[in-house]
N, C-alpha and C positions, 0 to 999 in steps of 0.2 A: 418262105413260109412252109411248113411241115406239111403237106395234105391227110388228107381219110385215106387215100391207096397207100401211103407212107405209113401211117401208124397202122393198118391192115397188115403192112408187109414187115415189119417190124414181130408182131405176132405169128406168123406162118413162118419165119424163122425157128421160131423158138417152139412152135409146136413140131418144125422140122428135127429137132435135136432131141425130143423127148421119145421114151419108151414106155408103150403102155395108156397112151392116150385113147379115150373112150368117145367113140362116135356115135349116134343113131338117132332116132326118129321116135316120137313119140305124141300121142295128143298133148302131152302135159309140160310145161318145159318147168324147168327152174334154173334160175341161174343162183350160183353159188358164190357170190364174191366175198373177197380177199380186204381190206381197209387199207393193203401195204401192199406194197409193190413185190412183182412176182418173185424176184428172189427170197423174199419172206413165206409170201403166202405158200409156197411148193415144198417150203423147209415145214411146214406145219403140217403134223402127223393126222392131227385130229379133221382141217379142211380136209386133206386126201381122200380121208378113210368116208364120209360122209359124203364125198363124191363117187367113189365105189359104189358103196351101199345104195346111194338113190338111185343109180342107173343098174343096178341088179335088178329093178320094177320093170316090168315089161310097159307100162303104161307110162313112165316117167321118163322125160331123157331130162341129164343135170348136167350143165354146162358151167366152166369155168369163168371168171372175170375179177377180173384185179384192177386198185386204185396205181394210174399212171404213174410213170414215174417225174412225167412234166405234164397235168395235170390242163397245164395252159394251154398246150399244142393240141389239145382238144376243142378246148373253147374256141379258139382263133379260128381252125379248120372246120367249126361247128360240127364236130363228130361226137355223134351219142355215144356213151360206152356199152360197149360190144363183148359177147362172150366171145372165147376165142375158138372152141370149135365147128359154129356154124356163121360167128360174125354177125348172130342177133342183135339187134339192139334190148340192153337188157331190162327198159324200162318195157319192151311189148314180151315180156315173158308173163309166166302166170305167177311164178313165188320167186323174192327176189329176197333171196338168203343169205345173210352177214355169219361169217365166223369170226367172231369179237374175241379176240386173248386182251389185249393190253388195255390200261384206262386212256390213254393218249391216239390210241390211234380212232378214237370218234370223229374227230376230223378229218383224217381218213374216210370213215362211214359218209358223214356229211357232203364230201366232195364228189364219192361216188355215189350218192341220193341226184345231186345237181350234174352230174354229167346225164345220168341215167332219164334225166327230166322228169324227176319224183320231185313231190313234194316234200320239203323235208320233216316235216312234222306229220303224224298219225291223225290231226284232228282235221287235216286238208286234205286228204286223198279218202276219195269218196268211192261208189260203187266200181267203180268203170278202174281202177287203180289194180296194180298188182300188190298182191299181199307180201308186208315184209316182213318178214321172220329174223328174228336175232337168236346167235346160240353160241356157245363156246365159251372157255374156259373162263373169262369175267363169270358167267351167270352163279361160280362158285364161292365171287364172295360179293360183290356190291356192283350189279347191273343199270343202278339205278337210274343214273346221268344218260344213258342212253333209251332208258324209258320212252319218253315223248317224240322217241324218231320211231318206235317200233311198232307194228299192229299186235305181233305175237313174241313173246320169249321160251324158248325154249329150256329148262334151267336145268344145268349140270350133263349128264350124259343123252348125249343127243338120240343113237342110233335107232333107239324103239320107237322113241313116241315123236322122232319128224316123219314116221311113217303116217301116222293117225294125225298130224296133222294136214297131209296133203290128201290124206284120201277125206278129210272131211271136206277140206277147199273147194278141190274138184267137183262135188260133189252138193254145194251149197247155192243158190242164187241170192242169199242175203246176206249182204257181208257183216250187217250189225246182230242179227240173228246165229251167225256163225262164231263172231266174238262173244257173244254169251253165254253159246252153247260151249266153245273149247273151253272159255276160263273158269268150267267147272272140272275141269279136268287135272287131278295131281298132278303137279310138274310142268304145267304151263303158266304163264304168267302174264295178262295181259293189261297192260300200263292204262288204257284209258278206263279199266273197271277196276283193277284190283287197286288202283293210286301206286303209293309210298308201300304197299305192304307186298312183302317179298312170298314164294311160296318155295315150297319146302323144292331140296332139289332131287330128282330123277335117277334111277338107277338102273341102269341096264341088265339085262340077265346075262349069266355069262359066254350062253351060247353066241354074244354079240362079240364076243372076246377073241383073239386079241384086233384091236385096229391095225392094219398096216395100210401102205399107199401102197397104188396101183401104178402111178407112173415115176419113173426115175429119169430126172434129166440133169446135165450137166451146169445148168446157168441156176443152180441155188446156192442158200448158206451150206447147203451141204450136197455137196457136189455130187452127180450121178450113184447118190446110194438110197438101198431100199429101207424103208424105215418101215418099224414093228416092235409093238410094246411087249416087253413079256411081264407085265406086269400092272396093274392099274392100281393107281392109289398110294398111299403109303403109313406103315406100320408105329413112325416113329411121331415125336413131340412136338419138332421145334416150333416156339410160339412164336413165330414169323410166317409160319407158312400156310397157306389156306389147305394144300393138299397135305394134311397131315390124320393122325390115325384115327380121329373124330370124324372128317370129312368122308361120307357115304361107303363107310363098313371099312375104314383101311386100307392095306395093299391087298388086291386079291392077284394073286399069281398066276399066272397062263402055261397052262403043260407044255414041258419043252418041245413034244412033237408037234402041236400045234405053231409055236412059233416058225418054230424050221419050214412046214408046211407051204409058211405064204412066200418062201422067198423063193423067186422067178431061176430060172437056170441060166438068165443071162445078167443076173449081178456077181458086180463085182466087188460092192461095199454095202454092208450091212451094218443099218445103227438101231440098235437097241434104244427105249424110248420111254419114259414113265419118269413118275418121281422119284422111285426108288430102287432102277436098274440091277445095284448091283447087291440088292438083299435076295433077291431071288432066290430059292432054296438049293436049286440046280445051275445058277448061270454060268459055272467051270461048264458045266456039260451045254450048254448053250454055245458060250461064247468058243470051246472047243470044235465041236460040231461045224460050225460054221467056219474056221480056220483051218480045219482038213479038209474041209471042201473046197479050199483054194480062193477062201475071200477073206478081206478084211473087214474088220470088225470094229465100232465105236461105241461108246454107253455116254447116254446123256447126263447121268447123275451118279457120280463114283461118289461113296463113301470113305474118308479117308481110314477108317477102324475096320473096314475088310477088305482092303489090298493089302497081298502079302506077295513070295517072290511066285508062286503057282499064275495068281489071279495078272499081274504085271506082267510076265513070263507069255502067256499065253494075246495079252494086248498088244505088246510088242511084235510079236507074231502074227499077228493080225496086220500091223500095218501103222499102228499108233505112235506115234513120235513127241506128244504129246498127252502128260498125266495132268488132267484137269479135278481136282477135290474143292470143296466150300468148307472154309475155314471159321465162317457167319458171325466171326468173334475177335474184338482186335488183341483182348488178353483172355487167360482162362477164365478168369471172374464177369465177364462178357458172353463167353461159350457157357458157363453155367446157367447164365440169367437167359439166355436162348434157348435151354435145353438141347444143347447141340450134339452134346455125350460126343465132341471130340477133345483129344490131349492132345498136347505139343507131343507127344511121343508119336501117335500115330500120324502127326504130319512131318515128322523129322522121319520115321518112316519113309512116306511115300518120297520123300527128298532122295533116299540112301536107293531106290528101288529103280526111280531115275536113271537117277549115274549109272547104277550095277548093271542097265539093262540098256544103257547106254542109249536113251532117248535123250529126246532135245532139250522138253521144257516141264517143269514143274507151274502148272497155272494155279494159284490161289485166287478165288471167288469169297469177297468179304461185306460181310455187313458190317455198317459201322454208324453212330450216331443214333445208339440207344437211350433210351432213358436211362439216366445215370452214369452214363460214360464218362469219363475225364481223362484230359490230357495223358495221364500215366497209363491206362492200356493202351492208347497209341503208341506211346512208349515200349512197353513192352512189346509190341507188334513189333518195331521196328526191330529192336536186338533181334525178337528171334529172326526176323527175316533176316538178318544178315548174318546169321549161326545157317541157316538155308542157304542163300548162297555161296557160301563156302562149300557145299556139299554139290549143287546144281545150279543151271541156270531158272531163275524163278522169274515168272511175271506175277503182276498181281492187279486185280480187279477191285477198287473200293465202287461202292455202293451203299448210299444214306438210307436207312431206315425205313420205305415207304410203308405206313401200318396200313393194314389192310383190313376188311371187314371178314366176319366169322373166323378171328383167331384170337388167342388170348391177349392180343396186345393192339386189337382195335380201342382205336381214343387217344392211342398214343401220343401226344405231339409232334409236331415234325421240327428239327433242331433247326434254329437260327441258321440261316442260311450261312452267314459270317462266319458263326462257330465252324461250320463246318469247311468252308474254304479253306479256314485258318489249319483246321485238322489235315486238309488234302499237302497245302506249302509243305507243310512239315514233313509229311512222307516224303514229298519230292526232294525234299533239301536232303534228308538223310540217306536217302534210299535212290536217288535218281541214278548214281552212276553206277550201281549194283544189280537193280530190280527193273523190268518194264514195268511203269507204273498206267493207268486206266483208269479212270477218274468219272463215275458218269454225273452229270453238269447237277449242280443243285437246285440251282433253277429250274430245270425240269422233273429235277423229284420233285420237287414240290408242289408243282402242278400235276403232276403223277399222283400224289396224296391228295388233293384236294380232290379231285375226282372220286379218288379210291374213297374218300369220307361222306362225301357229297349226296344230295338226292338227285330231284328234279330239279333245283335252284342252278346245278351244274351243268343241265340242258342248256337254259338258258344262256351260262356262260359261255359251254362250248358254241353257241349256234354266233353266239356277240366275237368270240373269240375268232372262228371262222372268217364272219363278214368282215372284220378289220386284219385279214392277213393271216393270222395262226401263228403268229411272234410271238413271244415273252411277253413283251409289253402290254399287249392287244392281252394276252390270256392273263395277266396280273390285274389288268385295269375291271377286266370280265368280272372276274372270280370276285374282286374285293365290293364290285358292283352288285352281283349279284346271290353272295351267298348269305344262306340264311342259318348257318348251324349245321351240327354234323348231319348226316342220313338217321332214318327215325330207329332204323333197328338197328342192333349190336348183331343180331345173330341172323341170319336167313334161314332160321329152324332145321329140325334132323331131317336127316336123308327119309325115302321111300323106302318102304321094307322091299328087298328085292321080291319081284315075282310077283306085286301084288301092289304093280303100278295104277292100274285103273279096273274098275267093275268092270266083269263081262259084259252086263248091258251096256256100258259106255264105249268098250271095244267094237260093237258091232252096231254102233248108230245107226 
């Protein structure tokens, strides 16, 4: 049996290997956990940057904690989960803070509520309980399902206002008097007063700009590099995406001195990080910059209508061996109806840019199993992918449709599962001894959507889903048990005018 000094020593491993880890003391703790196990969580720009930022408080120390990766070997060895730089148990911290991206990983939340010996619901943790705070990139299109585990939501850009939430905390002896004081606050959102009704999302000044992480270690999805956005938001359409150029003012861009600024003199891999990396005004001079400085360089989001041989020429150079573009369309009549504004020209492009520059792989990132789709733009997808591998090695990524809230194609249905199976065969058949194919399961889109659709009916399912294991089955049986219709809003209303987050009186309660 696994012991508590075993899963202890397992952590001080891994805190032994990082750079940039933040230690100290504080009356106020908070622990900041992760819903995914740590190779995820440390790959996330936005947890890092919000670990930063709370331990810049003299009064605050914010300590790390991630959901196990065998979740069991806790229970058995009855060990609470623990942050990992002081080995607190995270249930005697004072704010015990989720950074929520994905709709799936609630279960996640849920497992680390019961290691942490939290109640898992908001309406059972009473005075004597540590406050839990939810924030992260869910709260930008449908938070809802997670409602009834949270006391407080944080929504949309965290960095300002989880300031003015902890100093109110600290700061309150009533915790019901404290929830009705914050939920008058823009850009808070607190599930047991506000219900079903979302509130508008938060926006950071951009002196908060840009986020980077502070520690770089080698045991994540992206291996010992320092991550920095030059960019928040983004300019463009496509009606799939929740960060698109209606979502709180656009892309606002970060002066390329400032990015260069956060990066440490002891990296050696640098990834650029936003929705819209490579619209940047300057990113030649960015992504240059940092390649005469003798590191390589990665972008999370290449556009395939702005790489040319300058922009590939200089990735290579960097270290890239792989040209990753989102193609979000199986035919052009697909890319139309997505507002994708790309052509087979400019991904036959990125193909010829490959070769010439003599990297490994051309990765395609595709949406597929639109409203409207039929068999024939799979079709089409297929030719051209194999007009593409004639030119480079190509993998490809399919992914079903999950609509999501605050975009123009919330409501959407989600395709028959069947239908969609039937779509994935066919690629394989045609494309399997040409293409890496990548297939992510239907089955879990579509628990993926229901969620993404869902209110609080979805609580319930996740918490049912949970207690019977966190399988298909268990989540199918949940969801058909307990849903009651989509989530009540379409929209989660317009962004906060920047600058003019909260009344000076409510800043200085």
């Amino acid at each position: 049996m696994t012991t508590s000094f075993e899963l202890k020593r397992r952590v001080e491993e891994l805190l032994n290997e990082e750079v940039g880890t933040i230690y100290g003391d504080a009356p106020h703790r908070v622990a900041l956990v992760y819903p995914s196990p740590y190779r995820v969580g440390m790959s996330s720009l936005g947890y890092q940057s919000i670990y930063r930022v709370l331990n810049e408080r003299e009064d605050v120390v914010c300590e790390r904690s991630f959901l196990p990766d065998d979740p069991e070997e806790y229970r058995v060895s009855q060990t609470p989960l623990f942050t990992y730089e002081s080995e607190t148990p995270v249930g005697d911290c004072d704010v015990v803070a989720f950074s929520f991206s994905y709709e799936v990983e609630i279960v996640g939340l849920l497992t680390c509520l019961e290691l942490a010996g939290l109640p898992l619901r908001q309406k059972d943790r009473g005075a004597n309980w540590p406050l839990v705070v939810v924030g992260g990139p869910i709260t930008f299109s449908n938070p809802l399902p997670v409602g009834p585990f949270a006391d407080v939501m944080v929504m949309g850009e965290g960095e300002e206002l989880v300031h003015l939430v902890l100093d109110w905390w600290k700061d309150t002896e009533d915790r019901e008097a404290f929830l009705r004081d914050i939920a008058m606050v823009p850009g808070i959102y607190v599930p047991s007063i506000h219900g079903e009704t979302l509130r508008a999302v938060a926006q950071a000044r951009d002196e908060y700009l840009p986020a980077y992480s502070p520690i770089v270690t080698p045991n994540t999805e992206l291996s010992s590099m320092h991550l920095v956005e030059n960019a928040r938001g983004c300019h463009r359409g496509c009606t799939f995406c929740v960060m698109r150029r209606t979502t709180n003012g656009g892309m606002r861009a970060v002066a390329t001195e400032r990015v260069l600024q956060t990066i440490p003199d002891h990296v050696e891999r640098v990834g650029l990080v936003g929705a819209a990396t490579s619209d940047h005004p300057e990113i030649l001079d960015i992504m240059g910059a940092i390649v005469d400085g003798g590191r390589q360089v990665s972008l999370s989001s290449l556009r395939a209508d702005r790489l040319d041989d300058d922009f590939v020429g200089i990735l290579a150079s960097g270290g890239a061996r792989t040209l990753t573009v989102a193609s979000d369309g199986t035919s052009q009549r697909m890319r139309d109806f997505a507002r994708k504004g790309i052509k087979e020209k400019h991904l036959r492009r990125c193909a010829e840019l490959v070769r010439d520059h003599k990297m490994r792989l051309l990765k395609l990132y595709m949406v597929f199993a639109y409203p409207g789709e039929t068999m024939e733009d799979i079709e089409e997808m297929i030719e051209f992918l194999r007009e593409l591998s004639k030119i480079c090695k190509v993998a490809l990524g399919l992914s079903p449709l999950v609509a999501k809230k605050n975009t123009p194609l919330d409501g959407s249905p989600f395709e028959d599962q069947k239908v969609i199976q039937e779509r994935v065969k066919k690629v394989h058949r045609e494309l399997g001894g040409l293409v890496d194919i990548r297939a992510t399961s239907a089955r879990w889109a579509w628990i993926e959507y229901e969620l993404a659709q869902g209110g609080f009916d979805m609580a319930d399912a996740a918490e049912e889903a949970y207690e019977k294991g966190g399988g298909y089955g268990a989540w199918k049986r949940a969801i058909k048990r307990h849903r009651s219709g989509p989530a009540p809003l379409a929209k989660v209303g317009h962004k906060l005018r920047q600058g003019a987050m909260l009344p000076e009186e409510m800043r200085t309660r």
